[in-house]
N, C-alpha and C positions, 0 to 999 in steps of 0.2 A: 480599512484599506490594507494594512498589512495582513492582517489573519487573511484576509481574500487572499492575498497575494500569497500566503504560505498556502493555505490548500490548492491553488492555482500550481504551486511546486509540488507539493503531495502527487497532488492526481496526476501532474506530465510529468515528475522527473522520474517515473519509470520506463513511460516511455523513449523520455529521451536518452537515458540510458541503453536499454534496448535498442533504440535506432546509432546510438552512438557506436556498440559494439560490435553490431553489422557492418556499418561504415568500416570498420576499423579493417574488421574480417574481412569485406570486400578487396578494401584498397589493400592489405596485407597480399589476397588471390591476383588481383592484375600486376601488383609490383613482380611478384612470382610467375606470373605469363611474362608479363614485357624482360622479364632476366633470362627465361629459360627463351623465349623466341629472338631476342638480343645474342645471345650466346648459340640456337643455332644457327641465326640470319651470320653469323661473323665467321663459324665452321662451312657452312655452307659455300660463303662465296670463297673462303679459304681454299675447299677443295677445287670450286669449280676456277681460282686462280691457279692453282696449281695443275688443275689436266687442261687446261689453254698454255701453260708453258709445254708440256709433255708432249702438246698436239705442234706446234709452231715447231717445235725442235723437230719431230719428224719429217711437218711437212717444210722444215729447208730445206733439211737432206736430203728427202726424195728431189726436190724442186734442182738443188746443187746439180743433184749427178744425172738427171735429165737434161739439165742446162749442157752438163759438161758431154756428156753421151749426145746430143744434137749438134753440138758446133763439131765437135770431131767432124761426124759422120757425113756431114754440110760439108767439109772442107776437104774430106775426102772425094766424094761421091757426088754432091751435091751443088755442083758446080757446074754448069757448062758454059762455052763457051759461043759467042753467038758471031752470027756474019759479019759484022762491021767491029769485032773484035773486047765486046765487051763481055763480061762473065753474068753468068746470069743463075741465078739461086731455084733449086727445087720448090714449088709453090708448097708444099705438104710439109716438108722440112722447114722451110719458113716460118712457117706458120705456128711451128712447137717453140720459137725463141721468140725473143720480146724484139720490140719495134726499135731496141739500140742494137742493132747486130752494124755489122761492115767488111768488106772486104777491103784489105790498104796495102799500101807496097810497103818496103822499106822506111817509106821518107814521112810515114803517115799519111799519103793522100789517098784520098776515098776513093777505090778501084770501082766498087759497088754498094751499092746497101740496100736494106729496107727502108721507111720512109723517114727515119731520119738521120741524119750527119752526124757523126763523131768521130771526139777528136782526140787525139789519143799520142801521148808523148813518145819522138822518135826512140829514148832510149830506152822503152819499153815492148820497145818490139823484136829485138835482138834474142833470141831465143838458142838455144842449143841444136843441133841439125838432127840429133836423134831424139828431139822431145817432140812427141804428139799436140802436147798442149802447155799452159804453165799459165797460171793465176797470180795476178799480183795482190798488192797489199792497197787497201785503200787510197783513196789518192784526195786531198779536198782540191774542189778545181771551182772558184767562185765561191768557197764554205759550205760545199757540197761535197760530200763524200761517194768515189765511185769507186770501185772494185772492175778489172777488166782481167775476162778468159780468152785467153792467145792461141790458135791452133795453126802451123805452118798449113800450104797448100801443097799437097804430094805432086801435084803434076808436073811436066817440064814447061809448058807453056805458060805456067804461073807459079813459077818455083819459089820468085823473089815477094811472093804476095803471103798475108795471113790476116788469118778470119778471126775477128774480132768480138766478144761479144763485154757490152757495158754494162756493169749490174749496180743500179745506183737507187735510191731511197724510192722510188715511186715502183721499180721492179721490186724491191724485195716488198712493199707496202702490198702490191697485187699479192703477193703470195703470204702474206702474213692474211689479210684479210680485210673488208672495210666495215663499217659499222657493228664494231663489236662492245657489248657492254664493261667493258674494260678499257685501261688502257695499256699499249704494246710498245715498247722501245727496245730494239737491236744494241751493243754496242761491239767497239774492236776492241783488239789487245790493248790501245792505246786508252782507253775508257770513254773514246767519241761514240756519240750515240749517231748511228749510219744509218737508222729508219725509225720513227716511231709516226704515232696518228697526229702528237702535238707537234706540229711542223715547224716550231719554233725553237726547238731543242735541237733538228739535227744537226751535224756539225759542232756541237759542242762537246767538251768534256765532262764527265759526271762521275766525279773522284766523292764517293761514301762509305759510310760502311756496308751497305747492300753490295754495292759494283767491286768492292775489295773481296767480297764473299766472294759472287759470283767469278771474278778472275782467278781467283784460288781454285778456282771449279769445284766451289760447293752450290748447294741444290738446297732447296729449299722457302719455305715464308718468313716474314719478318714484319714490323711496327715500325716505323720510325717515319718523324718528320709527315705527322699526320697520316700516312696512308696507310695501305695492308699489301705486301706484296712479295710475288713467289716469284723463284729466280733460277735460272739452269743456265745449261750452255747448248750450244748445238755444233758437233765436228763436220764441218761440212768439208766438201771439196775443195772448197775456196780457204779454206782454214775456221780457226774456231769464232762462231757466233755467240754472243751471250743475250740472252732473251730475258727480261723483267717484266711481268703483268702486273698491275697495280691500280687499285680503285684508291682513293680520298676515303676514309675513315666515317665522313659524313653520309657519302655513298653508299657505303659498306651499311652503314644502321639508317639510311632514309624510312627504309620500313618500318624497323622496331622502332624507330622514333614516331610514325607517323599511329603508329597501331598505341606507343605510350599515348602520346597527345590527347588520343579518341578514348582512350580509356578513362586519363583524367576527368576528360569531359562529361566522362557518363557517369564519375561519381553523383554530380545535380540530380540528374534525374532517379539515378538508382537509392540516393537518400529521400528524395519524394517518393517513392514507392515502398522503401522501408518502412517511413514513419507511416503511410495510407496503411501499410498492411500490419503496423504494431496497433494504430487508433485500430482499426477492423477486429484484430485478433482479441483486445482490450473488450472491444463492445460485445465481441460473441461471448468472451466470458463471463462478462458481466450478466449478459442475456443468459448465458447457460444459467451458470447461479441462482438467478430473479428467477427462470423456471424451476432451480432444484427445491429451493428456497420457499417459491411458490408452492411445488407438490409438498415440502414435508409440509408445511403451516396448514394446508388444507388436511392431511392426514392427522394434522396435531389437531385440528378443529374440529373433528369428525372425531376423533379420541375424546375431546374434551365434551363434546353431545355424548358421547355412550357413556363415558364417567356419571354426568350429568343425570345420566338417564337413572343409571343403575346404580350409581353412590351418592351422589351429592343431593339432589331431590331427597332419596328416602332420609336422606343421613340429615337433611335441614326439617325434614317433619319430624327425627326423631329427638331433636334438639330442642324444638318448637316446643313438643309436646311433654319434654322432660320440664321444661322453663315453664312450660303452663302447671303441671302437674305439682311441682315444687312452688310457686307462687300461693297454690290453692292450699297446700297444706301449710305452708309459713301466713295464709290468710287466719287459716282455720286455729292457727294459735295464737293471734294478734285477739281473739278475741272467744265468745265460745262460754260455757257454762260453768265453766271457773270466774271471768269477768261477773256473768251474770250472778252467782250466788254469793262474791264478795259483794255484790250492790247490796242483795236480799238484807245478806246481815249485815250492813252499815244501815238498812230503812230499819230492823230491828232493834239497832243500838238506840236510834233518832229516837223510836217512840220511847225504848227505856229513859231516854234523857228527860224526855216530856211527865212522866209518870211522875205522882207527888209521891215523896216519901222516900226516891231514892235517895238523898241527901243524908236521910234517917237512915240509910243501913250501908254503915262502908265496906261491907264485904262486897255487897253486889255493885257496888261505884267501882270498887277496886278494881272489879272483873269487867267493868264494862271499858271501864279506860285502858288495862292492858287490852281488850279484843279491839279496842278500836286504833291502839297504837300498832297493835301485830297486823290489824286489817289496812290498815295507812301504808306500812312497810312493803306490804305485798303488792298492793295497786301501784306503789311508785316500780317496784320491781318490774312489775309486769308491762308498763309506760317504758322500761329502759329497755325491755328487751322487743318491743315493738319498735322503737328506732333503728336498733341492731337490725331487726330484720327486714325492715324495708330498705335499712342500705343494702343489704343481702340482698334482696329482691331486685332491687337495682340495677346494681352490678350482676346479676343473672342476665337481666333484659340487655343493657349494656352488651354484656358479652356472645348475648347470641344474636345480636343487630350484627356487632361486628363478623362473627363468624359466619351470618349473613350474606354480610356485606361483600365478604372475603371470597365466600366462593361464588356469589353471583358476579363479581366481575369476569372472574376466571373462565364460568360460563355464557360470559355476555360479550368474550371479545371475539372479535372478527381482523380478518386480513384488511388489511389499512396500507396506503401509500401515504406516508407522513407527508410528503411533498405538498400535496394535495389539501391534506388536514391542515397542515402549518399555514397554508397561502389561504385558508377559510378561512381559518381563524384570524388571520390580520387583516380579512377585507370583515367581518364578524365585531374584530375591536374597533375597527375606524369609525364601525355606527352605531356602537354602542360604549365604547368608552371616548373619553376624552384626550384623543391626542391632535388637537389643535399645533401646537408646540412640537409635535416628535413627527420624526421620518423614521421608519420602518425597512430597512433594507435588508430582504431575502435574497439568501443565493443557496441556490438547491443543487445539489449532485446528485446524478442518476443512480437511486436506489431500490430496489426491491423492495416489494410489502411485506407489512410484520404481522404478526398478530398479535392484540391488544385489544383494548377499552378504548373506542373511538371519543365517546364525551369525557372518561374521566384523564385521557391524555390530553385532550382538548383546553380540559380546568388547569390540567399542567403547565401549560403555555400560555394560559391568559394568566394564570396567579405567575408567573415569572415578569408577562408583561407589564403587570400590573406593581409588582415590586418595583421595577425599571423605571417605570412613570415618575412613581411615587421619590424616589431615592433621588432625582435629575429632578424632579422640581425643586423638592428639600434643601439641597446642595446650592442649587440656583437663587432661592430666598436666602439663603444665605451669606452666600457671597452679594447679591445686594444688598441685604443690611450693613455688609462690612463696610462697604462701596465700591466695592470691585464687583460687574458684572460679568458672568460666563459666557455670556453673548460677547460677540466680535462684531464690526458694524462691514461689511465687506458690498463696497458699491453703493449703498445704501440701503441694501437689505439684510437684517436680521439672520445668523445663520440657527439653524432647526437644531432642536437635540434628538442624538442618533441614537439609534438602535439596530444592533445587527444580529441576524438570523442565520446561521448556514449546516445544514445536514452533511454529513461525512457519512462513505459507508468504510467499517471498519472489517478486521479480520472475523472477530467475532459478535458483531453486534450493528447499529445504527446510532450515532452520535449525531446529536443535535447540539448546539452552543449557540448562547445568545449574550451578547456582549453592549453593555452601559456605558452611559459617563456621567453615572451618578456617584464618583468616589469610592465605593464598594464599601464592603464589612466590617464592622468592630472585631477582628481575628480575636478579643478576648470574652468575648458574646456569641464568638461562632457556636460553640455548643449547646447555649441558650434558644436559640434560632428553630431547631428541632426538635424542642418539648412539645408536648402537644398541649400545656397550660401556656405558653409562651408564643406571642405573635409579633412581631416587630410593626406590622399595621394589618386595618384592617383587611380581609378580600371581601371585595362586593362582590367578580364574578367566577376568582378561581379559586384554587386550592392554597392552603398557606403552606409551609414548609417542610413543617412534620408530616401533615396529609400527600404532599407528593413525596416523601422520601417514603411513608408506607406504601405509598399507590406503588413505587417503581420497586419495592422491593417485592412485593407481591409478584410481581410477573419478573422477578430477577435481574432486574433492571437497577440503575445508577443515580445521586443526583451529586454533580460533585461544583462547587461552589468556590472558587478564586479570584483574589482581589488584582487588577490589572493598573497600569497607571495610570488611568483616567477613569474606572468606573471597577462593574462587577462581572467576571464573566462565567454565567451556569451551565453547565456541561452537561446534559443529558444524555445517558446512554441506556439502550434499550437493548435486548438479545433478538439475534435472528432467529 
């Protein structure tokens, strides 16, 4: 479970990597939108607070001295007088003031007016006989602030009258504007705000540092006290106006807020498309590869048929035929007309021995006993050099099996998905070996084919399963003899002894590992293990240890062997 669980990290934490630092790079790019569109969403309505004062300031001015240019000209000209003695106002001239105008005498009573009445304090009306006109100063009359334009009446029949016009928060409100995406507050000298859109302020005071700005008659925006707001004055007729536009802070970044929000949002989905398209980019390369991978191993295959053809063939008959050639001549002195004519003269000696009379002559006894002891000397000789040379001969045959053997693999491997071979060969051992007692658990990672010896890697894998069996029984008779069994009783079922299988593909090669819980290896026997006189048991169906580590060296390949805390685990590794 944990080796699963590490190659399980292996193969995605590049991924996740990978999508991590897009993530990162993403949210790095909208923090960097949402700053740069935050900073100009805050310049933007900066300016556009700032020419909404610039424009209000104009248009009072103009508004003032039209105000003040129509009531003259009204009080002049604009007057007549009607039959039954009442004054009665130019319809067109009317029409240019607002609905608080009036004609009053002296005493403030309403001589005339438009359609509505106003009232307007006597000592306010008292004007100088050579003034045109004369504008007071605010006045709050109910916590309403009004402003009133005075113009005497030139004529004689309404000498003791003057025309009156009331400029109070709903007049200047028409002329500031309605439904503007800001908000607008007027104040006086005195810091009372005399108009704005929040109709709960007027009549108040509003003592800050913004309104201390503005009555110093400075210009300009400011922060404070959550909002954003631009500030001027306006020199009207009526004297000086000072004008504040000003949004809420919250207002001012609703946007960049709102465009943040959606961007966070979209990290979710833009990390699902990350990882889609890191898994995609992964598979294509994988696929690239398993085809490059695939073309060389076929051009290595097709190399290894023309070697085949043209070196290895002739090069194995020329081996053959030296191995036969030297057999024949190491026969032909194992035996041959020297054997023969030391027989001759031993049947020679025989019959001298039979003859009567040799006893009578010891010269020729002499002679026949040294020929027969020189003749003894020779035939053991030749007896010793006849075993010499059939182990000669041996080790010929020996070594041209092997060199054989060596390059027919070479030419007998083909492109192989081990995936494939691995998952044979454990439905292969299930019905052919005995594992009753063991679970087999394969986990394959998508690998590309190699090229090899499809049966003698086959013997690879079963002589490894085959150890594993072996090793997890041993262990387990074991510990029952002690009296401790390895089995755990879990529900009432027996639990299985494991075996685990899993292909890695590597940088440069194909790793296979198969991992026990057979206790593992004598670490001071490990180099015993590898002899080729040395077998730790026997194999019935694969190869033993020394045979797979020659098999994998031959094709350049690995077998690397590690004791783990519960068993053994063998690492195979193979080249792409």
């Amino acid at each position: 479970m944990v080796n699963k669980l590490n190659i399980l990290i292996k193969s995605v934490l590049p991924l996740v990597l990978i999508v991590l630092l897009l993530t990162i790079f993403y949210i790095g790019v909208i923090q960097y939108m949402n700053y740069t569109y935050r900073e100009q969403a805050i310049q933007s309505h900066k300016k556009e607070l700032e020419q909404a004062v610039s424009v209000i300031r104009n248009r009072l001015d103009s508004q003032y001295e039209l105000w003040q240019q129509t009531l003259i000209y009204l009080a002049k000209t604009g007057l007549t007088k009607t039959s039954n003695g009442t004054l009665k106002a130019d319809p067109e001239m009317a029409e240019l003031l607002p609905d608080t105008w009036a004609v009053l005498n002296k005493k403030g009573q309403t001589i005339a007016s438009n359609k509505n009445h106003i009232s307007v304090p006597a000592n306010l009306l008292n004007i100088a006989p050579d003034q045109t006109y004369q504008w007071t100063e605010f006045y709050a009359d109910d916590d309403v602030p009004r402003q009133y334009l005075i113009s005497p009446i030139p004529t004689e029949s309404a000498k003791d009258m003057v025309a009156v016009l009331e400029i109070g928060p709903d007049q200047l409100s028409e002329t500031i504007g309605s439904d503007l995406p800001y908000h607008i507050s007027l104040y006086n000298y005195e810091y009372k705000v005399v108009a704005s859109d929040l109709k709960g302020e007027i009549g108040h005071p509003v003592i800050n540092e913004i309104t201390k700005k503005m009555l110093d008659g400075d210009t300009g925006t400011a922060h404070a006290d959550g909002k954003m707001t631009a500030y001027g004055f306006s020199d009207t007729k009526g004297g000086a106006l000072y004008v504040s536009a000003w949004l809420a802070e919250s207002d001012v970044l609703r946007q960049a807020n709102r465009l943040k929000m959606w961007s966070l949002l979209s990290i979710v989905p833009v990390i699902f498309v990350f990882a889609l398209l890191a898994a995609w980019y992964r598979k294509m390369i994988i696929a690239r590869e398993t085809h490059h991978q695939r073309s060389r191993d076929v051009q290595h295959q097709a190399s290894l048929l023309k070697r085949q053809d043209e070196l290895h063939v002739p090069f194995l008959q020329e081996i053959n035929e030296g191995i036969e050639s030297m057999s024949d001549r190491l026969q032909a002195l194992t035996g041959g007309e020297d054997i023969k004519l030391l027989g001759f003269y031993r049947d020679i000696a025989d019959e001298w021995a039979q003859e009567e009379g040799l006893l009578m002559n010891p010269e020729r006894a002499e002679k026949k006993a040294f020929f027969d002891e020189l003749n003894e000397m020779f035939i053991q000789n030749r007896l010793e050099q006849e075993k010499e040379i059939d182990v000669v001969q041996h080790q010929l045959r020996t070594m041209g099996m092997k060199v054989t053997s060596h390059l027919q693999t070479g030419m007998n491997s083909e492109l192989v998905d081990i995936n494939i071979l691995i998952q044979d060969t454990i439905t292969w051992a299930r019905a052919h070996m005995d594992l009753s007692d063991v679970e087999v658990y394969f986990v394959a990672e998508h690998i590309p084919a190699v090229l090899l010896h499809p049966m003698m890697f086959r013997k690879v894998i079963v002589g490894l399963l085959e150890n594993a069996v072996k090793a997890m029984r041993k262990q387990n008779k074991a510990q029952e003899s002690a009296g401790s069994s390895r089995k755990t009783i879990r529900s009432g079922r027996a639990l299985t002894m494991k075996i685990q299988i899993y292909t890695r593909l590597e940088p440069q090669g194909i790793s296979v590992e198969m991992e026990d819980e057979g206790g593992g290896l004598d670490d001071k026997k490990r180099y015993q293990y590898f002899q080729e006189n040395y077998s730790q048991s026997t194999q019935e169906h694969g190869l033993s240890l020394f045979h797979m580590d020659q098999y994998l060296k031959s094709i350049n390949g690995k077998l690397k062997l590690r004791n783990t805390d519960v068993g053994l685990k063998a690492t195979v590794r193979v080249p792409r």
